[in-house]
C-alpha positions in Angstrom: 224.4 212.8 -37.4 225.0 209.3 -37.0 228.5 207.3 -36.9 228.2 205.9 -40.3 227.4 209.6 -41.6 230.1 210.8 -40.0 232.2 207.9 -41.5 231.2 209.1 -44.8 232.2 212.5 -44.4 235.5 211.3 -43.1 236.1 209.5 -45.7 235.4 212.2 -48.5 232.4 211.0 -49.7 230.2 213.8 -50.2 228.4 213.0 -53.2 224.6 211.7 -52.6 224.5 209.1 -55.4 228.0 207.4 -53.9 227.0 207.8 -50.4 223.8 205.7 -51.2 226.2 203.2 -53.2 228.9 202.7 -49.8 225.8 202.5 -48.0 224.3 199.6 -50.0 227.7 197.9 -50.0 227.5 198.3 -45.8 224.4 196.7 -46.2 225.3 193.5 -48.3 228.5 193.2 -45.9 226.1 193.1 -43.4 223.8 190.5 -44.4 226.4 187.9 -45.5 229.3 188.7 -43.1 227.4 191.0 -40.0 230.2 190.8 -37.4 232.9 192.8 -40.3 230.5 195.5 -40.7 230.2 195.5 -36.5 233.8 195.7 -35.5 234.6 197.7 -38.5 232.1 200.0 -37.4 233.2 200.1 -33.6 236.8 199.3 -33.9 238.1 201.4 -36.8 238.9 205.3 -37.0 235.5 206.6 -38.8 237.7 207.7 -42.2 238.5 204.1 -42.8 235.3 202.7 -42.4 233.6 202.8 -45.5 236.9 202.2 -47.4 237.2 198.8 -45.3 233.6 198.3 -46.6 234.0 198.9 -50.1 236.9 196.7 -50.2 234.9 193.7 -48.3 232.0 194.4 -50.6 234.4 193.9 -53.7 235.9 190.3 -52.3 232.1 189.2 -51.7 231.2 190.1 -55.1 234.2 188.4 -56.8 233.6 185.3 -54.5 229.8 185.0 -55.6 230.8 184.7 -59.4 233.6 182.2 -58.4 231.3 179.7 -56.2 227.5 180.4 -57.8 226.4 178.3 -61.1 227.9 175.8 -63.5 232.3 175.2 -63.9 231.6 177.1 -67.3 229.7 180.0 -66.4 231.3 181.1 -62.9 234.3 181.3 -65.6 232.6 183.5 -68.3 231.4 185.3 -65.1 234.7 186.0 -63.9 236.3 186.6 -66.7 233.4 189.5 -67.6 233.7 190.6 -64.1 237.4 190.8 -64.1 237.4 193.2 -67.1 234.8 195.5 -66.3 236.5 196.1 -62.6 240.0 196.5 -65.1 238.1 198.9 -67.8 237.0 200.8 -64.5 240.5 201.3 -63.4 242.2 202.5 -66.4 239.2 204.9 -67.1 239.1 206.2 -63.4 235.5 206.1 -63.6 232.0 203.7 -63.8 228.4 203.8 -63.8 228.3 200.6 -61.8 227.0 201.3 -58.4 228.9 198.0 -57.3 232.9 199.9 -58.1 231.9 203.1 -57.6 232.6 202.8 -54.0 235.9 201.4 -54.7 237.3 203.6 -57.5 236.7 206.3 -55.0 238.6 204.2 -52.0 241.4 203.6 -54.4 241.8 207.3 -55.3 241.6 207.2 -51.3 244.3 204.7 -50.4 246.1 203.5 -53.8 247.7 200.9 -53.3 244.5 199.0 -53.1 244.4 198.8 -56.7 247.1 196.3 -57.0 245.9 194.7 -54.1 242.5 194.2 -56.5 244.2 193.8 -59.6 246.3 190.8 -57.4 243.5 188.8 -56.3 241.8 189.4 -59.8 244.8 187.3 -61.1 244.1 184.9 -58.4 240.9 183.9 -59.5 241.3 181.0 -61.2 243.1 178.9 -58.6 239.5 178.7 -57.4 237.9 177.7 -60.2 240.2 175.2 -61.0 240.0 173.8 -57.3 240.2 170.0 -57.6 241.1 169.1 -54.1 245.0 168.6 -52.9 247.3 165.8 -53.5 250.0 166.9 -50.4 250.7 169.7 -48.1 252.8 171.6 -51.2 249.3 171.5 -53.1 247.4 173.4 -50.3 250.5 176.1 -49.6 250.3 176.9 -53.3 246.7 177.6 -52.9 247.4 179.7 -50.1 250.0 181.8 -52.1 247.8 181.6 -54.8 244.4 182.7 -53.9 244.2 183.0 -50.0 246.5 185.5 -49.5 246.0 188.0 -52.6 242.1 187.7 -51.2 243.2 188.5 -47.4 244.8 191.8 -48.7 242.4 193.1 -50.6 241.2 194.1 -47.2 243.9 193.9 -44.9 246.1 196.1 -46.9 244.1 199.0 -45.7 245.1 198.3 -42.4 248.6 197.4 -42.9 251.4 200.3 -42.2 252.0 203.2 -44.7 255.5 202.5 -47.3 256.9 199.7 -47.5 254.5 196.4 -46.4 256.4 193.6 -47.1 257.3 192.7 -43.5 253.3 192.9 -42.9 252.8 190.8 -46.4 255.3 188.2 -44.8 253.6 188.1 -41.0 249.4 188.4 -43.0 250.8 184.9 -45.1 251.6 183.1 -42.0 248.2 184.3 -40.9 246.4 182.9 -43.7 247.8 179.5 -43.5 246.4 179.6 -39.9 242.7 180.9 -41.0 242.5 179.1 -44.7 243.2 175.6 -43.1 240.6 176.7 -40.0 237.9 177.5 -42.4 238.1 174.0 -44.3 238.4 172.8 -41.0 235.6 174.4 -39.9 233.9 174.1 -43.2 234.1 170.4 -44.1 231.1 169.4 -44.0 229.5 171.9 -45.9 232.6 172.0 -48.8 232.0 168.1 -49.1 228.3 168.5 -49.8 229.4 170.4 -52.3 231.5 167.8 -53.8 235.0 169.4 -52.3 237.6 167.9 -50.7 240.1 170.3 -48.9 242.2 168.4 -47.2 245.0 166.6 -48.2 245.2 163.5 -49.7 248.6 162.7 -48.2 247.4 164.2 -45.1 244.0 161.7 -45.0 246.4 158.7 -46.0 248.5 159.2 -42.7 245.8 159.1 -40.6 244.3 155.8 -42.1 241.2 158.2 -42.7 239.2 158.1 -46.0 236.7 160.5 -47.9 234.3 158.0 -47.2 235.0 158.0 -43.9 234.9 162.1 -44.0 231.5 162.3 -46.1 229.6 159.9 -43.9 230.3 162.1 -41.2 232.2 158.5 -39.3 233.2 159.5 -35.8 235.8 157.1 -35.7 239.4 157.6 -33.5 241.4 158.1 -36.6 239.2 161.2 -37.9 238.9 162.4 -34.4 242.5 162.5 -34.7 242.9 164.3 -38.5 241.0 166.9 -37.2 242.3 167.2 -33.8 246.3 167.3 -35.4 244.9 170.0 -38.0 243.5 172.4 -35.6 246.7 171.9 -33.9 248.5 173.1 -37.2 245.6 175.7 -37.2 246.6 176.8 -33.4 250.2 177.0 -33.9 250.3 179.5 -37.2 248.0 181.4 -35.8 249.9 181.9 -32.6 252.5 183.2 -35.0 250.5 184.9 -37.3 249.6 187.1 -34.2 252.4 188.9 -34.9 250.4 191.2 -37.3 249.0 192.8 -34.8 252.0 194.9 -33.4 253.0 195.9 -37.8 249.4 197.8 -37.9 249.2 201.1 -36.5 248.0 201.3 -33.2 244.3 202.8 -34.5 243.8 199.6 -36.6 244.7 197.3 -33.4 242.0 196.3 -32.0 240.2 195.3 -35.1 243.1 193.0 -36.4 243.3 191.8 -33.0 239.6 190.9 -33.4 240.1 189.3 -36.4 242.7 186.8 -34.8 240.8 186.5 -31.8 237.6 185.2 -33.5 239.8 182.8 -35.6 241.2 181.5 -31.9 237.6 181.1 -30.4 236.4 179.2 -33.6 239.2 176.7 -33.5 238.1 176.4 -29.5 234.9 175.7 -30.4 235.5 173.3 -33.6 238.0 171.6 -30.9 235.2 171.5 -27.9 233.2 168.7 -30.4 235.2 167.3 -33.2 232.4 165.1 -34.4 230.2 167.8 -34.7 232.2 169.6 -37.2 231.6 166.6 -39.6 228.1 167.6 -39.4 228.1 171.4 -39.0 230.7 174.3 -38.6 231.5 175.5 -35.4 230.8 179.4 -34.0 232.2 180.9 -31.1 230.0 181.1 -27.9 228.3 184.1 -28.1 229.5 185.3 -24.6 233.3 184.6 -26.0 232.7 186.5 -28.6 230.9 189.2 -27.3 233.8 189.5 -24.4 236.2 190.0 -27.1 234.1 192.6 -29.1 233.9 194.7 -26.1 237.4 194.5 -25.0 238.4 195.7 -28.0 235.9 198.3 -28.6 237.0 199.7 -25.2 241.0 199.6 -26.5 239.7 201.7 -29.5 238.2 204.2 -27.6 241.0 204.7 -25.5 243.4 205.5 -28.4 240.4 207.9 -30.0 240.7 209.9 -26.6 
């Protein structure tokens, strides 16, 4: 029997119909996000992987209807979607082969309904995305829509009772990762006709969108970027402190999720004008160094 079998079992799903539904869900977590379903896979006790799947599965889902199509119909979309994922809950039940797998994580781990029904709520912060004016702009969106997405899944991993000192420490976090990824993904978010930086920000660094779109290497965006992933460095630093409010089994994948953050800011950093091109990765060796470290901290605490 293989690990993912196992997993399964662990978990409690027994029936064949849902088995063959978590494992699609592994499957599409796979192809659009592959190292999740690695670590979760290696890292994670075997009776929270599939749960940590569904959940993924969910947020990839929800984020499809909120970034594919026309303003208008992502909205009917989500609004549609939204419902159907709320008629599921209160009925306890589906035929959708897409919540199947997480009606049964919820009966599972149950406080990930509000965690769902939270960034369900959140939803339209990112439809109605029209770029930032200040610094106050962007923190709202962070409250607003970063954050109830990050616990959709990091809620599984958070303590048992009371999470609000985890909540507090997985917000600093966010800031950290949300401002790294439209770092990271500027170029690809302004093809796309988004702005997410600051407008205040871009006005005290004598940088324009102009400058931003045409991909400019100049000394002044050299230096936006450089001060942001200095922002992005320091919270994360902080936010690092998640690490010790997980229990020790979930460790070494939260610490692999803040450590690939940390090498992707490295690598953004290694060639600033780059990143008004393309996004950054990790070096493969980097990452692979800190895969492997961690997988071999799991299996001590397994043993």
């Amino acid at each position: 029997m293989g690990r993912w079998e196992r997993a399964l079992d662990a978990a409690g799903v027994q029936a064949p119909e849902l088995r063959a539904d978590y494992g699609r869900q592994r499957q599409q977590v796979a192809d659009y996000k592959r190292e999740v379903a690695v670590a979760a896979a290696m890292l994670l006790p075997e009776r929270m992987v599939p749960h940590v799947i569904a959940a993924a599965a969910f947020m990839h889902r929800t984020d499809t209807l909120l970034d594919s199509g026309p303003a208008e119909g992502r909205r009917e979309a989500s609004v549609r979607w939204g419902e159907q994922v709320v008629e599921s809950l209160d009925a306890g039940r589906t035929d959708d082969p897409e919540l199947r797998p997480l009606l049964h994580s919820i009966s599972a781990h149950p406080a990930l309904r509000e965690r769902v029904l939270a960034y369900l709520a959140a939803a339209d912060a990112d439809l109605d995305f029209a770029g930032f004016a200040s610094e106050v702009d962007y923190q709202r969106y962070v409250d607003g829509y970063s954050l109830p997405g990050f616990m959709v899944v990091a809620g599984l991993l958070g303590p048992s009772g009371d999470q609000s000192a985890f909540d507090a420490v997985c917000r600093t976090y966010i800031d950290g990762s949300q401002r790294l990824d439209f770092v990271n993904d500027l170029a690809e978010d302004l093809a796309d006709g988004r702005l997410t930086i600051p407008e205040q920000t871009l006005a005290q660094h004598g940088v324009t969108r102009a400058d931003l779109e045409q991909a400019r290497d100049l000394p002044s965006v050299r230096a936006l970027l450089g001060d942001l992933l200095d922002q992005v460095d320091r919270t994360l630093a902080e936010g690092k402190a998640v690490v010790d409010l997980v229990p020790a089994a979930h460790q070494p994948m939260v610490r692999c999720i803040v450590g690939v953050d940390e090498l992707t800011s490295a690598a953004a950093r290694a060639d600033l004008g780059a990143v008004l091109r393309r996004s950054a990765s990790p070096s493969k060796p980097a990452a692979l160094r800190l895969l492997l470290r961690e997988c071999l901290r799991a299996r001590r605490l397994r043993r």
